[in-house]
N, C-alpha and C positions, 0 to 999 in steps of 0.2 A: 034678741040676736038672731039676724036670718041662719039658712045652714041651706046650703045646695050641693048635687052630687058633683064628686072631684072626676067624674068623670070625662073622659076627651068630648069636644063637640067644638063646633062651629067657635063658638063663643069663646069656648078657652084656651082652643086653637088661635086664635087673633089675639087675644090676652098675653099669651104664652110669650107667640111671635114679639111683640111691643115687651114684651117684660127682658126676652132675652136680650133684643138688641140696640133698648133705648128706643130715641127720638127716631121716627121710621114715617117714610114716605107709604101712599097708600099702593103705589105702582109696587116697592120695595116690599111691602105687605102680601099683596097678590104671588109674586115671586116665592117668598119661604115658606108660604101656610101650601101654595099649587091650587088653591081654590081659586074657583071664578071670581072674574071679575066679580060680577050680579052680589053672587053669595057673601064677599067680602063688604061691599058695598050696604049690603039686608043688616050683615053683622053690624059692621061700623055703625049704621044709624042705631041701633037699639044699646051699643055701650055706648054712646054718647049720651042718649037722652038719659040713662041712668050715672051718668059719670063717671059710667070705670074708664073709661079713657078720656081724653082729651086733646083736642085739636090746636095746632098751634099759628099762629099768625104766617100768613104766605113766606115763604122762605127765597130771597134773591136767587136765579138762576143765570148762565148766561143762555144757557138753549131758551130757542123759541116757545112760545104756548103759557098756558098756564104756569105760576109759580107752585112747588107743593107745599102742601101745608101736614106739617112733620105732626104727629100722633104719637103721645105719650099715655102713662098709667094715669088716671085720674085720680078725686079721692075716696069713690068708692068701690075701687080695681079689688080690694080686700086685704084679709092680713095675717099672717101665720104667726104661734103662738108656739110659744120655749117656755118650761117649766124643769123646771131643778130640783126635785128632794134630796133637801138630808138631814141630820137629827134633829137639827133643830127648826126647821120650817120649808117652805118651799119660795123658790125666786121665778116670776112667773112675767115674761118681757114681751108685748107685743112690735111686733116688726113691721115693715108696708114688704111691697111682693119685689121692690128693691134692695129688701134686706136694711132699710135704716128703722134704726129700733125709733117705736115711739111711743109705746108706755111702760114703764116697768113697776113692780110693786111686791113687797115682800107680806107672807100670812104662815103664822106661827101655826105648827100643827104637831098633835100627837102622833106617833106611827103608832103607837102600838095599839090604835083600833084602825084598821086601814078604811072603811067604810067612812069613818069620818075622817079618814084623813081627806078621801077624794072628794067628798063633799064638801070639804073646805076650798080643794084644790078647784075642782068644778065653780065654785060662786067667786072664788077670787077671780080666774078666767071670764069666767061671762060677766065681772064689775070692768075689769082691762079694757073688752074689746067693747062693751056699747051694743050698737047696732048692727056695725062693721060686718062684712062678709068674712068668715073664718074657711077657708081654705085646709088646714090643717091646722093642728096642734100634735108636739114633741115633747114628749114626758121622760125624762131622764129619773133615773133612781140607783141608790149607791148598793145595787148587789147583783147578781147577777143575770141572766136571764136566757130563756131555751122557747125558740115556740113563741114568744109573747108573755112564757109564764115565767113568775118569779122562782128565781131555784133558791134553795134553803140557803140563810147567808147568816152570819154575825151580827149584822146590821140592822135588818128588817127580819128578826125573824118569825114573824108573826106573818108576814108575806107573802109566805112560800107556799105556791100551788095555783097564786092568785093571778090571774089576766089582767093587767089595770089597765092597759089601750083599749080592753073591751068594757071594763068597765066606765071607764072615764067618757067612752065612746058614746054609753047609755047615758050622761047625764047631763053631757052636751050637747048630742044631737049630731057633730061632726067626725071627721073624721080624725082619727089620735093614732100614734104610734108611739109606742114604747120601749127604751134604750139604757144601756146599762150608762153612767154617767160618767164613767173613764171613756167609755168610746164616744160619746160627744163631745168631749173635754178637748178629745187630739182632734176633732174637727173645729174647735173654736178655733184651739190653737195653730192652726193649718190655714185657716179661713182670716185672721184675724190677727196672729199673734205672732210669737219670738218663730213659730215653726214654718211662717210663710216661705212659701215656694219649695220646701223639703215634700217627699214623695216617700221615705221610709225615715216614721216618726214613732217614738218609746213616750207616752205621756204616762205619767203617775200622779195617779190625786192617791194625796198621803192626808188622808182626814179621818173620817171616824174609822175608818180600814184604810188598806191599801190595796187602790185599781191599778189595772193597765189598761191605755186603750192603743191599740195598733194600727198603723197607718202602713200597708205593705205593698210599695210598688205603685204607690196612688190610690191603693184599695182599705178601704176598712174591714180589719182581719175578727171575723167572730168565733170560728173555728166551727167544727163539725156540728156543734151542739149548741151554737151560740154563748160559750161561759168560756170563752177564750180573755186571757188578762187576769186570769185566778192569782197574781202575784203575791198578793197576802197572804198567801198559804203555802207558799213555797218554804219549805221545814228549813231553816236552817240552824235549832238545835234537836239532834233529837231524843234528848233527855228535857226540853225545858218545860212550858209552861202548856199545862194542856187548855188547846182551841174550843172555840164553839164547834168546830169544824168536825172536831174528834180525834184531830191532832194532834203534837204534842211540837213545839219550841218552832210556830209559824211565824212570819216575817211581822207579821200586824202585832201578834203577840208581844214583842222586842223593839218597833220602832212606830208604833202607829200612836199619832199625839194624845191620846188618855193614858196610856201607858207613860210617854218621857213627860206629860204633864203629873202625874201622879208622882212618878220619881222626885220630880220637882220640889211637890209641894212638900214632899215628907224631908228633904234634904233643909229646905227652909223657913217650913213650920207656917207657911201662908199658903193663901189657896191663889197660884199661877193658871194664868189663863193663855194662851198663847203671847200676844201682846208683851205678857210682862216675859215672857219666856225667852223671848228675841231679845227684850230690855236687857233681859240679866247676862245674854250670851254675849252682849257688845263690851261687857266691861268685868263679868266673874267667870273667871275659869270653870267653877264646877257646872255651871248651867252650858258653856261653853262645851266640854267633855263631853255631856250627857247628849248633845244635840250633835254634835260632831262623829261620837259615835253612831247615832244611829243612820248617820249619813255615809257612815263607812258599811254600814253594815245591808242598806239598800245599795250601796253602789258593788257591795260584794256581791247581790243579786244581778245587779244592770251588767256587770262586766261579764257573767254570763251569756246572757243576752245580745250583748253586744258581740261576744264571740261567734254565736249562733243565730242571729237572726239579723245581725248587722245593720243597726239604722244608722242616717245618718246624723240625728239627733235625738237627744234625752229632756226632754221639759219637766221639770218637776214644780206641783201644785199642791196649794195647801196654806194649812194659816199658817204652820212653823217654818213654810220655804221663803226666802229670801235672795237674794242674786247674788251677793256677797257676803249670804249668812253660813254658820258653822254644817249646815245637813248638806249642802251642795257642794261646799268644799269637800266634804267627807266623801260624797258621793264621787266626787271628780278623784280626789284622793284612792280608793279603791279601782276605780276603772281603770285610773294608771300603774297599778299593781299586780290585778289580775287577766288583763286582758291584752289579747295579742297588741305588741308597738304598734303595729299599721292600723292596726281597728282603733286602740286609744288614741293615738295621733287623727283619727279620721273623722270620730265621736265627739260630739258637742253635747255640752252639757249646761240647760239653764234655767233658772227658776224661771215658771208662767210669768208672761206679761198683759194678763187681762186681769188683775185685780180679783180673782176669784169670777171671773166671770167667761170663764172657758166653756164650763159646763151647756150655761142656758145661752150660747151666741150658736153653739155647737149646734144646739137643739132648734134653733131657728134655720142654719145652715144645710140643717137635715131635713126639716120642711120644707125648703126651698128646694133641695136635691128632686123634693116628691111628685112635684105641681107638673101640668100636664104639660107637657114639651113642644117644641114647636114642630119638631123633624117631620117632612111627610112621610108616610107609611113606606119602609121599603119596596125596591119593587119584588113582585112575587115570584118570578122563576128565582132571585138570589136567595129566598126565603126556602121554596125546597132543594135546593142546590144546598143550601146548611144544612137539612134535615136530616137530606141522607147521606153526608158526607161526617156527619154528628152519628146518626144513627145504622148508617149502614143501610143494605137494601130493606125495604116500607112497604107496604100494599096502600093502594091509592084509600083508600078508608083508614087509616091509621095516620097519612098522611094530611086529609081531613083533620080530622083530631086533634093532629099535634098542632099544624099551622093555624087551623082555624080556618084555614078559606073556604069559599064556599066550594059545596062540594063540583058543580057544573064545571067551576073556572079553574079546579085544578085539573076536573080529566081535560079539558083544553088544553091547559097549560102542558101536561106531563105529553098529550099528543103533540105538540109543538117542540115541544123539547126534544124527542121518540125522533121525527123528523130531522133534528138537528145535529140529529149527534149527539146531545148531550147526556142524556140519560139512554136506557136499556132495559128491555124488560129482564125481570127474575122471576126466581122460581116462587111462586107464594108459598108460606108457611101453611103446616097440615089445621085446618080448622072444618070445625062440623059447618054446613051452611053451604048456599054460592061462593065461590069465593072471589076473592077482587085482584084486579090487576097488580102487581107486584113489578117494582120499579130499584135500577138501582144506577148509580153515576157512569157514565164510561170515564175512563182515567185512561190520559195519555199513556204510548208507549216510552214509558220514562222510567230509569233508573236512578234511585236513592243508596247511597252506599254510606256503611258506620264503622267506626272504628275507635277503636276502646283502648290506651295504652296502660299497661300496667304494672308492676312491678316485676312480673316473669316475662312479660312478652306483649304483642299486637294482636289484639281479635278483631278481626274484620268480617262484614255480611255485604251485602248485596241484595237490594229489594227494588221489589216492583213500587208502583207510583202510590200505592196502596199501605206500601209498609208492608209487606208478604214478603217473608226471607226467601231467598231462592236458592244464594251460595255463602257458604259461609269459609273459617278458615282460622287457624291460630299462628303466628311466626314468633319463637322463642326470642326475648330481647332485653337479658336484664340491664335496669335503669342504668344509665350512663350517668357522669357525673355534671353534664349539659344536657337541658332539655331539649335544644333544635334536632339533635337527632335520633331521638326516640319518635317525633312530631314528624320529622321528614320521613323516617321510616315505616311510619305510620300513612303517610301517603302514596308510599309506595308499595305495601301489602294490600292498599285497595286498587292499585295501576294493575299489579301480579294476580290479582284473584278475580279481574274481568278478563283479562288476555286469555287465562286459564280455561274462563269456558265459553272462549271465542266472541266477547262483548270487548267496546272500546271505550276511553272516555268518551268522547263523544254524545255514547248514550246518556249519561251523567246529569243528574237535572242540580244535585248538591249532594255536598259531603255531609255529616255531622260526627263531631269529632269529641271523642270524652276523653279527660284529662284528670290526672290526680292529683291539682293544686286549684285555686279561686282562680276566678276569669272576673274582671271587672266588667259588669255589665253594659258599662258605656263606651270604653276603650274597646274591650277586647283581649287586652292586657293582660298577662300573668303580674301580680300584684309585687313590690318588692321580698327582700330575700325576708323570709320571718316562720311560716308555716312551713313552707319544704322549701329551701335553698336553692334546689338545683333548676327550679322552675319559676323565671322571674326576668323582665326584662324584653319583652316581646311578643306580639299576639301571634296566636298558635294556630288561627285559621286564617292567619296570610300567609303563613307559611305554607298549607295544605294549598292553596288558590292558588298562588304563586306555581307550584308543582302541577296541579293539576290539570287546572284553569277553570276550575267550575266554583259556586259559592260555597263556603264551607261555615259551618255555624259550631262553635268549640264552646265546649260548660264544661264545670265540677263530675265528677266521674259518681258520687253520692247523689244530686238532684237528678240526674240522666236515670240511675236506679230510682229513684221514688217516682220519676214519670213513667216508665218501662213497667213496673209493678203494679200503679194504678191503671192501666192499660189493657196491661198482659196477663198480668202475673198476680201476688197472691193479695191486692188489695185494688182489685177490679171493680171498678163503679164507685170506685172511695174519692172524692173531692179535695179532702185537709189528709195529706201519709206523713207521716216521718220515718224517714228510713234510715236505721242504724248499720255500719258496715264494722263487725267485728273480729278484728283481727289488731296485725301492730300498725296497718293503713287507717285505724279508728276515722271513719266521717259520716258526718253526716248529710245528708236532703229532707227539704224542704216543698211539701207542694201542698199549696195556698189555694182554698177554690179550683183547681185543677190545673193549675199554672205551675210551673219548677219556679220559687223564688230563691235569688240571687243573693239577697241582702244590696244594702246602698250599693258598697264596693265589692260584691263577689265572694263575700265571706259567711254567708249566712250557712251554718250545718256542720262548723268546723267544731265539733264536738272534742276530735281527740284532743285538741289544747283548753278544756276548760280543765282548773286548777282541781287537782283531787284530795292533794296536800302538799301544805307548804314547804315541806323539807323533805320531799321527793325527789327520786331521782331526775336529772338534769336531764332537757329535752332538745330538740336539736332546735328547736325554734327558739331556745336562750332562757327558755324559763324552768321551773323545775314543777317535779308536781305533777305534772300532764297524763291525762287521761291513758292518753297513747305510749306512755313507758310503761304502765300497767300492766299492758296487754302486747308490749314486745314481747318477743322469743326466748330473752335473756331473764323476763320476770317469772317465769315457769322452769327454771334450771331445778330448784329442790325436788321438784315431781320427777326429774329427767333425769336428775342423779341419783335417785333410789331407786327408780324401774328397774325392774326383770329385764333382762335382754340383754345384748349385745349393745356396747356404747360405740356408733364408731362418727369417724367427722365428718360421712357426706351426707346423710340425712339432714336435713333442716331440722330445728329443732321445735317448731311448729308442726310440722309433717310430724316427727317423732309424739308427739303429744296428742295428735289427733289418733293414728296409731294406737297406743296404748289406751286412750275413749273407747275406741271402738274394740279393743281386748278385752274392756271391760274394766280396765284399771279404774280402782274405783277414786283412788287418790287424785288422776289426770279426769276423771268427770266431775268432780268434784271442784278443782281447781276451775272448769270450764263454768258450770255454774256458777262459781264466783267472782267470776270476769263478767258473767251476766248479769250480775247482782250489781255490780261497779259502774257497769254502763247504764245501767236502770237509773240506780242511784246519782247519777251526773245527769242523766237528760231531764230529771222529772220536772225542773223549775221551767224547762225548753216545753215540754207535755202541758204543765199549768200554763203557759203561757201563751201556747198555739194554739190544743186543748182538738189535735187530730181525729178524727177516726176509725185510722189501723194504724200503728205503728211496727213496720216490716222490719225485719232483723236478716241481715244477709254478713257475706265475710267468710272466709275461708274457715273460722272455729265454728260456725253452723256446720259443717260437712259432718260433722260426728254427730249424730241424734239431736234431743231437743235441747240439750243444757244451759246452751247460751240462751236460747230463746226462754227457756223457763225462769233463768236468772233476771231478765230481764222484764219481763212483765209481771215477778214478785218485787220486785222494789218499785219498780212504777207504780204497782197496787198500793204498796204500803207507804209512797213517798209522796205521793201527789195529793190534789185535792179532790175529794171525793165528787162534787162536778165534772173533773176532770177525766175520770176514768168511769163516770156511768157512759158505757156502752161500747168502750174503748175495748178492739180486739189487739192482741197483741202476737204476730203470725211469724214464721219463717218463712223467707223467700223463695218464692215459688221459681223463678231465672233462674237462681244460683249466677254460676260466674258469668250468662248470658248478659245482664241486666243491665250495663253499662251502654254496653252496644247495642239492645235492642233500643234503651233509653234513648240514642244518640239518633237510631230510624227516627223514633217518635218526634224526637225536637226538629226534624224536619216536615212534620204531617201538618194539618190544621188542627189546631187547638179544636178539644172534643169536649 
């Protein structure tokens, strides 16, 4: 088997090129790769005489000249390799660089010596491909993974600590990448299957464990640490069975198929294999039951999920899943019981349709993701124009560094720019040595203006084109019982607080505007009446446009804090935040790779309505139960009716209770902590499942010391999976009540 480097060159630039866009003219060639004529010309002759490409018969034209003759993949263009482990062997499918499979082959193997497992894995591959050029190979495996390395799992536990893409790597010769096998799964299924054309996809391989792979915004979500999808370990008893994990009553533990296979067998005195398992569920109630429930009891997990992370579809995979069998029913059965109407109404729910073979199409899909691209090299002033608009002011050697260019053509470059306007010098940072020119963007004279509506009233700022607060401002305005005019007066506390210090709209380059209900990411849209009632029926920044007449860009008033905090505030330079807001507003944000995600529909973070208990008090969104009746005003009356003090009716009774915290009442700190405890305990399946970095804790019950905070990052500890929380800080909010509105600056900067 040959092995060549994957890296960019002439050759796999023109490969690339013919790969991305098919049947292609040589004129059409020249054009996407920008090389020369000559060069193009040198290439084409040498992949022809080798056959990775090939030329095709003159093609009719009507223009004059020559007819072209179209250039395809040949058959030794090459071919990436998908490999699948799990208990029982590995699935190992050669593809061509258009992605049609053309050998597949299955090889039994041990795990639990890993060295021969890869060495099975390694001679099954190099019998596949022959001679063939390998490009890549994609090694899927059922546990988790950080880095490249395997983190300790139920699965593999013999695994753990081991690199297998560098292993595998040595015994190939090429080059391998290594992937947790839920997250290939939702790209088969995405690429291939029941989840085509969905952009936020929940995939579950329910087989020897139970994965997640996450499909967020069109992006595959791994979380801070790479072991995001830990759904099998999401506790949901916690008296029951103790995990490998260290846990005790985890989701794998109660519906993962050794488990309802064992039930099984002891129920009917024969040894059940899946197969018979679906046989007995079509026609005996008890195997029915058993399969049923555990599909009520994953979909009690997905309805979480669903409430907070918001896909728009659920795939579930596996040998006991079926399209019209008892788990998926159950699973759909739960999502319509726990989860907001609009999110269950919006959630699709359906067994894989690749025959078990999501995994390893996934893994070839991933290989193809890898191979070198056609694009030409950006150009280079827009390459430092990102740098320092990413990094802030640079000294031209730092600049070097980052961009890579050479060092001559950037001080050209940064002089040409210096000339232009476009950039400025700065001051350089203090270092021993000569030191080098320091450069930073000039920014228009433009004004960005935010505004935050909230339960008490409108907070508005005013910044430079920078994001640099200049003026700020608060106008008292409790919620009305319609949203348009808290919205419209929200536009007009930012009209009042330019006049104020003599600025007009005019200067105005955009609004961004936070709001405290879901914004449909595609409309625009307050979603219907279900999470907050008063806020439904119309988009919120045409309304501000409308008034103002500049652009105005409206989110969830939670995502706007998790982008303002990873920015500003107390989880700076963090990528994956989850930001908790605790008080009786309970929400949640979302930020994905440094992005605020939305969820499909605008729902992603709605923490306060995930179910706490079933015969809880009633919530205004119709259900009972809810996070956020918890953590009303009215659920801290015992503490407020035995306090010391004066009782009287205009205190709030929030105010009254942070008050008595900060007395020292040891009863109302106490209570505060256990609302921390509550909200920990609700988001941890949200934490396994994102698997964040810093998860920030703001809300008006922060204002009294650390309680809530502390409440909150003890049940995280004790609730999550131990993957999950290696490294995870768990912080109070450094904004406080700022966060919304600075969030609202930020969503109008460039993504950093």
């Amino acid at each position: 088997m040959t092995s060549r480097s994957a890296q960019i060159s002439g050759h796999d630039l023109v490969l690339a090129a013919v790969r991305e866009s098919g049947p292609i003219s040589r004129a059409e060639l020249i054009r996407r790769t920008g090389m020369a004529r000559e060069t193009v010309n040198a290439v084409l002759t040498g992949l022809l005489a080798e056959e990775a490409l090939a030329e095709g018969d003159p093609v009719p034209s009507a223009r004059q000249g020559r007819p072209a003759r179209l250039l395809s993949l040949g058959p030794a263009a090459g071919v990436v390799v998908g490999v699948i482990v799990d208990t029982t062997g590995a699935r190992v499918e050669v593809a061509s660089l258009a992605g049609e499979v053309e050998t597949s082959a299955s090889v039994p193997l041990d795990l639990t010596v890993p060295a021969d497992a890869l060495n099975a894995v390694a001679a099954a591959v190099r019998e596949a491909v022959g001679e063939q050029r390998v490009w890549i190979t994609t090694l899927g495996l059922p546990a988790p993974m950080a880095g490249g390395v395997v983190q300790p799992s139920s699965v593999l536990p013999k695994w753990a600590g081991l690199a297998p893409a560098t292993e595998l790597r040595r015994r190939l010769g090429h080059r391998v990448i290594a992937a947790n096998d839920a997250d290939l799964g939702v790209l088969g299924e995405v690429a291939h299957g029941v989840a085509a054309g969905h952009r936020d996809v929940c995939y579950l391989r329910v087989e020897s464990g139970i994965g997640c792979g996450l499909l967020m915004g069109g992006r595959l979500h791994r979380g801070a640490t790479g072991v995001a999808g830990e759904i099998g370990h999401v506790q949901v008893d916690e008296t029951g069975v103790l995990c490998r994990c260290g846990n005790r009553g985890c989701l794998e533990t109660i519906a993962a198929p050794r488990e309802l296979l064992a039930a099984l067998e002891t129920q009917y005195g024969e040894s059940v294999d899946a197969a018979r398992a679906l046989e007995l569920a079509g026609h005996d109630p008890i195997a029915q039951r058993v399969l049923a429930d555990a599909g009520r009891m994953i979909g009690r997990v997905i309805a979480d999920l669903a409430n907070t992370v918001n896909p728009s579809i659920v795939v579930l995979d596996g040998p006991l899943i079926a399209e019209g069998g008892p788990v998926v029913a159950g699973v759909r059965e739960a999502l319509r019981r726990y989860a907001q109407p609009e999110v269950a109404d919006r959630t699709e729910v359906h067994a894989g349709s690749l025959a078990g073979r999501a995994g390893v199409l996934g893994a070839i899909a991933a290989g193809l993701s890898r191979l070198p691209a056609a694009r030409p090299a950006p150009d280079r002033r827009s390459v430092i124009v990102s740098a320092l608009r990413s990094h802030g002011p640079m000294t031209r050697s730092d600049l070097v560094k980052l961009t890579r260019l050479p060092r001559a053509a950037t001080g050209d470059l940064l002089a040409a720019m210096e000339s232009d306007g476009v950039v400025a010098a700065a001051e350089p940072p203090s270092r021993s040595g000569r030191p080098s020119p320091a450069y930073r963007l000039v920014t228009p004279p433009e004004l960005l203006a935010g505004a935050a509506i909230s339960a008490d009233g409108v907070r508005a700022v005013i910044a430079d084109a920078d994001g640099r607060v200049l003026h700020s401002t608060f106008a008292p305005l409790p919620l009305s019982l319609a949203a348009r005019p808290p919205v419209r007066e929200a536009a007009g506390v930012v009209r009042a607080l330019l006049s104020e210090h003599g600025r007009s709209v005019s200067e105005l380059r955009a609004v961004g505007l936070s709001v405290p209900a879901p914004v449909d990411p595609v409309t625009g849209r307050f979603g219907t009446p279900g999470v907050l009632p008063t806020f439904t029926g119309f988009a919120p920044a045409d309304e501000v446009t409308e008034l103002l007449g500049v652009p105005c860009v409206a989110a969830n008033n939670a995502s706007l804090a998790a982008l303002a905090e990873s920015r500003r505030g107390a989880a700076a330079g963090a990528r994956d935040v989850l930001y908790l807001r605790a008080d009786q507003y309970t929400g949640g944000g979302i930020l994905a790779e440094g992005r605020p995600y939305p969820g499909a529909h605008g729902f992603a973070g709605e923490v306060g309505h995930l179910n706490v208990r079933e015969v809880g008090p009633l919530c205004i969104c119709g259900s009972r139960g809810c996070l956020s009746t918890f953590l009303a005003p009215g659920a801290f009356q015992a503490i407020l009716a035995g306090a010391p003090g004066l009782h009287d009716d205009v205190t709030p009774p929030d105010v009254r209770l942070l008050e008595l915290s900060d007395a020292g009442h040891r009863p109302a700190q106490r209570a505060l902590l256990d609302a921390g405890r509550l909200i920990g305990r609700s988001v941890a399946p949200l934490c396994n499942v994102l698997n964040p970095a810093v998860v920030v804790v703001g809300g008006r019950y922060t204002l009294s010391g650390s309680h809530v905070v502390d409440g909150v990052r003890e049940s995280l500890m004790r609730h999550c999976a131990p993957a999950a929380t290696a490294g995870l800080r768990v912080v109070a909010t450094a904004l406080a009540r700022d966060a919304e509105v600075l969030g609202a600056i930020e969503s109008l900067l460039p993504h950093r």
